[in-house]
mmCIF file of the C-alpha atoms, coordinates in Angstrom:
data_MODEL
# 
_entry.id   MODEL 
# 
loop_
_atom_site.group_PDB 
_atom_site.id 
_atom_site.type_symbol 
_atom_site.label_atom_id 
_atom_site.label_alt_id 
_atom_site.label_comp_id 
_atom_site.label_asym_id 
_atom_site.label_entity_id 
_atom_site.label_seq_id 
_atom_site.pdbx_PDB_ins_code 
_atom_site.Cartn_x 
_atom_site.Cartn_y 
_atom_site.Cartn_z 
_atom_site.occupancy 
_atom_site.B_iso_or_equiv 
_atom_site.pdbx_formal_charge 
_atom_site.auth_seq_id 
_atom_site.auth_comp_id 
_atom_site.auth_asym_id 
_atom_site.auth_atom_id 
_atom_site.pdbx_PDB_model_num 
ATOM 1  C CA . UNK A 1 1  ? 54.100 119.878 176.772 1.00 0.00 ? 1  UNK A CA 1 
ATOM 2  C CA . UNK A 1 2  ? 54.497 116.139 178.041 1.00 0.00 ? 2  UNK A CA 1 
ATOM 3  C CA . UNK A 1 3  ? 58.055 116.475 177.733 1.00 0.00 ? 3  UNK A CA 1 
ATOM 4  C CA . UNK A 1 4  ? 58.624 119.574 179.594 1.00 0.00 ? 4  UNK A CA 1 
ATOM 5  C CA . UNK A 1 5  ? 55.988 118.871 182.269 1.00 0.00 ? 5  UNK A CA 1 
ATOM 6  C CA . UNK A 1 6  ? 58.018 115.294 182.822 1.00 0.00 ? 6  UNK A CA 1 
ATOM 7  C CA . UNK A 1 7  ? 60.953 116.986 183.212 1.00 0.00 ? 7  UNK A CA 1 
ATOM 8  C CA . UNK A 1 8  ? 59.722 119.781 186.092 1.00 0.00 ? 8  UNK A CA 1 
ATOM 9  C CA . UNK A 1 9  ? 58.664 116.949 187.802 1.00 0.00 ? 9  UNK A CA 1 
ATOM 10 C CA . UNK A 1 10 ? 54.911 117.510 187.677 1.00 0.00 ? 10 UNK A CA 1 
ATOM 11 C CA . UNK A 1 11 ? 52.082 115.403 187.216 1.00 0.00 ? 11 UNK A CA 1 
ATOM 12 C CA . UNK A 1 12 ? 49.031 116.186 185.144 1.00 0.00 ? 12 UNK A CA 1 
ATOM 13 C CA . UNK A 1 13 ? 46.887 116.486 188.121 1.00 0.00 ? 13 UNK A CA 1 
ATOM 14 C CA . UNK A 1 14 ? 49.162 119.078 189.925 1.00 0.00 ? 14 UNK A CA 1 
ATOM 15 C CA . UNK A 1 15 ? 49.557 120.860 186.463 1.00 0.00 ? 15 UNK A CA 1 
ATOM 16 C CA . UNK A 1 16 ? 45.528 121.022 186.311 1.00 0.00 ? 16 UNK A CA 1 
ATOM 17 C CA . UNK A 1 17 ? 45.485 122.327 189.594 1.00 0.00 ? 17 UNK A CA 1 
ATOM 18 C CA . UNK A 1 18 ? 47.993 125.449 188.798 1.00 0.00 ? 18 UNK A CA 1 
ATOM 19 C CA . UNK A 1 19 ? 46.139 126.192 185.659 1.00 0.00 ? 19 UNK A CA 1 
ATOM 20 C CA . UNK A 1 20 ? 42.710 125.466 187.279 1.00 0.00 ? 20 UNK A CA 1 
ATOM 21 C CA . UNK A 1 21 ? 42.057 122.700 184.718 1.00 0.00 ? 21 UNK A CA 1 
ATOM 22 C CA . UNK A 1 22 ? 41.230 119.043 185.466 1.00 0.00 ? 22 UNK A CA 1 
ATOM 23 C CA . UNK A 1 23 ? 43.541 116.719 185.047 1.00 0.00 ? 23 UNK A CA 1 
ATOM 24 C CA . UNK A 1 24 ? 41.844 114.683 182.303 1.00 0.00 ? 24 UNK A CA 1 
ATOM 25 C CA . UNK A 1 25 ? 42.104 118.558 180.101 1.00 0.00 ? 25 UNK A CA 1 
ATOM 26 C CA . UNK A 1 26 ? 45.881 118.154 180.644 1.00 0.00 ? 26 UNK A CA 1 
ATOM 27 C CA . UNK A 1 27 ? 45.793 114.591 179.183 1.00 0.00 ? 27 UNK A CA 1 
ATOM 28 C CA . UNK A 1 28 ? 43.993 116.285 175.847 1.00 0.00 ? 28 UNK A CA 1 
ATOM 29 C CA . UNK A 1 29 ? 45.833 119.267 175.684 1.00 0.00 ? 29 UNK A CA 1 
ATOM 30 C CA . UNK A 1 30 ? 49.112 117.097 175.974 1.00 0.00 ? 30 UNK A CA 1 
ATOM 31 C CA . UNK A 1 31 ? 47.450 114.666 173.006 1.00 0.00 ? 31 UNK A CA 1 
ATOM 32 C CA . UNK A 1 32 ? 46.406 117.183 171.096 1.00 0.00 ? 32 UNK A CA 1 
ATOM 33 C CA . UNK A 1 33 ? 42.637 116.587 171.423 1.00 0.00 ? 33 UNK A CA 1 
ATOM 34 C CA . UNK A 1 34 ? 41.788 119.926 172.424 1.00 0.00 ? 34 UNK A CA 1 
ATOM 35 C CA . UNK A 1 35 ? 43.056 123.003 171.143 1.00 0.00 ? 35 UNK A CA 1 
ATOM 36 C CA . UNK A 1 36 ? 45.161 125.253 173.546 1.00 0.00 ? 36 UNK A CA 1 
ATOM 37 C CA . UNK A 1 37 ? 44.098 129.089 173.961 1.00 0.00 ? 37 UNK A CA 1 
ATOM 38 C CA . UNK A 1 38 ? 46.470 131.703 174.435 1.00 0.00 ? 38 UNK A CA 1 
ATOM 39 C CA . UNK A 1 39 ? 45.764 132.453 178.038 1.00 0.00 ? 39 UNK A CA 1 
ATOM 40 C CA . UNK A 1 40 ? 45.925 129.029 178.864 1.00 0.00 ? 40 UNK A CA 1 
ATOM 41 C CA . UNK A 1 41 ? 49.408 128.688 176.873 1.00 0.00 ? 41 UNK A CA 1 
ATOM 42 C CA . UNK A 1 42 ? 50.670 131.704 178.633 1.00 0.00 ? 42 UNK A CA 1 
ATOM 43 C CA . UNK A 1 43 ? 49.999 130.013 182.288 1.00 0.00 ? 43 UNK A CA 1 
ATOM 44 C CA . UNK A 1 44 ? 51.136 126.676 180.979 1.00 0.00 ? 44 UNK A CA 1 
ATOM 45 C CA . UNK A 1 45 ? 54.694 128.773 179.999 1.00 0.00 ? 45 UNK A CA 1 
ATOM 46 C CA . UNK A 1 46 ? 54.500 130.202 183.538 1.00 0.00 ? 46 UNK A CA 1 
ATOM 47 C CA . UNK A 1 47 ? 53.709 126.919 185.845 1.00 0.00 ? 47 UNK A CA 1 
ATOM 48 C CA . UNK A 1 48 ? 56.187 125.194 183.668 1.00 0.00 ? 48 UNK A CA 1 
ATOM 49 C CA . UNK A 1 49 ? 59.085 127.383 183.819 1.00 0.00 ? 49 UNK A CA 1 
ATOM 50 C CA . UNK A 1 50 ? 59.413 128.338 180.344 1.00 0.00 ? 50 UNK A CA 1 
ATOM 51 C CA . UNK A 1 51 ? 59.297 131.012 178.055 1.00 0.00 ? 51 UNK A CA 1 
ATOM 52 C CA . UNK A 1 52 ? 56.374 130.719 176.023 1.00 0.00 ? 52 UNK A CA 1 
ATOM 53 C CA . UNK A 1 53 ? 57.654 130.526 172.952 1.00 0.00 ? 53 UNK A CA 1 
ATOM 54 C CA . UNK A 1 54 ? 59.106 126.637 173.873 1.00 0.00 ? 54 UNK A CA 1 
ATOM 55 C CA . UNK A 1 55 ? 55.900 125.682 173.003 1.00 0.00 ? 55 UNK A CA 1 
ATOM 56 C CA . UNK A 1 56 ? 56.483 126.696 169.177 1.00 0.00 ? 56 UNK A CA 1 
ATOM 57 C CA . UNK A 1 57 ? 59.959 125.931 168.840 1.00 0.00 ? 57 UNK A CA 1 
ATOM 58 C CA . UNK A 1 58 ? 60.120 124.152 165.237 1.00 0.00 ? 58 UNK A CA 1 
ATOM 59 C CA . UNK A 1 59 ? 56.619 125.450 164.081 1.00 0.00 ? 59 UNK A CA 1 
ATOM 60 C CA . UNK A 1 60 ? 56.621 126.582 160.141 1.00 0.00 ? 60 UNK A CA 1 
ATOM 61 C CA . UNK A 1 61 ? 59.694 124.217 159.475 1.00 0.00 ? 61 UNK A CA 1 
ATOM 62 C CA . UNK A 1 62 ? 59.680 121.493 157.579 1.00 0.00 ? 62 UNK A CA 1 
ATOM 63 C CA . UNK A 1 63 ? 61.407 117.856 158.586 1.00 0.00 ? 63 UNK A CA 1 
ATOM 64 C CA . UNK A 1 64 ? 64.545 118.652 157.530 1.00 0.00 ? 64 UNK A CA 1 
ATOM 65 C CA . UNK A 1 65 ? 64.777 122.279 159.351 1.00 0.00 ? 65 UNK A CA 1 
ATOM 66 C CA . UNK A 1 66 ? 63.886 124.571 156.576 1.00 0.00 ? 66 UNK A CA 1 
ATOM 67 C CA . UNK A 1 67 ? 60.899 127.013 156.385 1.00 0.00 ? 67 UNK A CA 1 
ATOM 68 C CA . UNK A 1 68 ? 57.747 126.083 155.090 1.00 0.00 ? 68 UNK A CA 1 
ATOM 69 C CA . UNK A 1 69 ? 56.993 128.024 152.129 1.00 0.00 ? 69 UNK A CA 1 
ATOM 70 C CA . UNK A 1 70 ? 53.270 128.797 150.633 1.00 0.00 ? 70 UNK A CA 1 
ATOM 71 C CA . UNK A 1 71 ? 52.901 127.811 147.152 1.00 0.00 ? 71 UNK A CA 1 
# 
């Protein structure tokens, strides 16, 4: 989320304001301190200008690229 908010240009305090968060929730949901609902995700996609799935890209892989498999 970092990443992609760096690169639109936005700070945390004008991405709080579009999601109607503070900008001290940004700086946890960007560390990982605070979990991220759905809804929240979904405006996150929108005031970022990316699909939502960006946020998952990699998720169930391993290090090397593979799946992760149950055991």
């Amino acid at each position: 989320m970092r990443i992609r908010r760096r690169l639109a240009g936005f700070s945390q305090q004008q991405v709080g304001a579009k999601c109607g968060v503070t900008f001290q929730t940004v700086q946890k949901m960007e560390s990982g301190q605070v979990d991220i609902s759905i809804k929240r995700l979904w405006k996150l996609s929108e005031v970022l200008g990316v699909p939502i799935t960006y946020f998952f890209d990699g998720y169930g892989e391993t290090d090397d690229g593979s799946p992760v498999t149950s055991s």
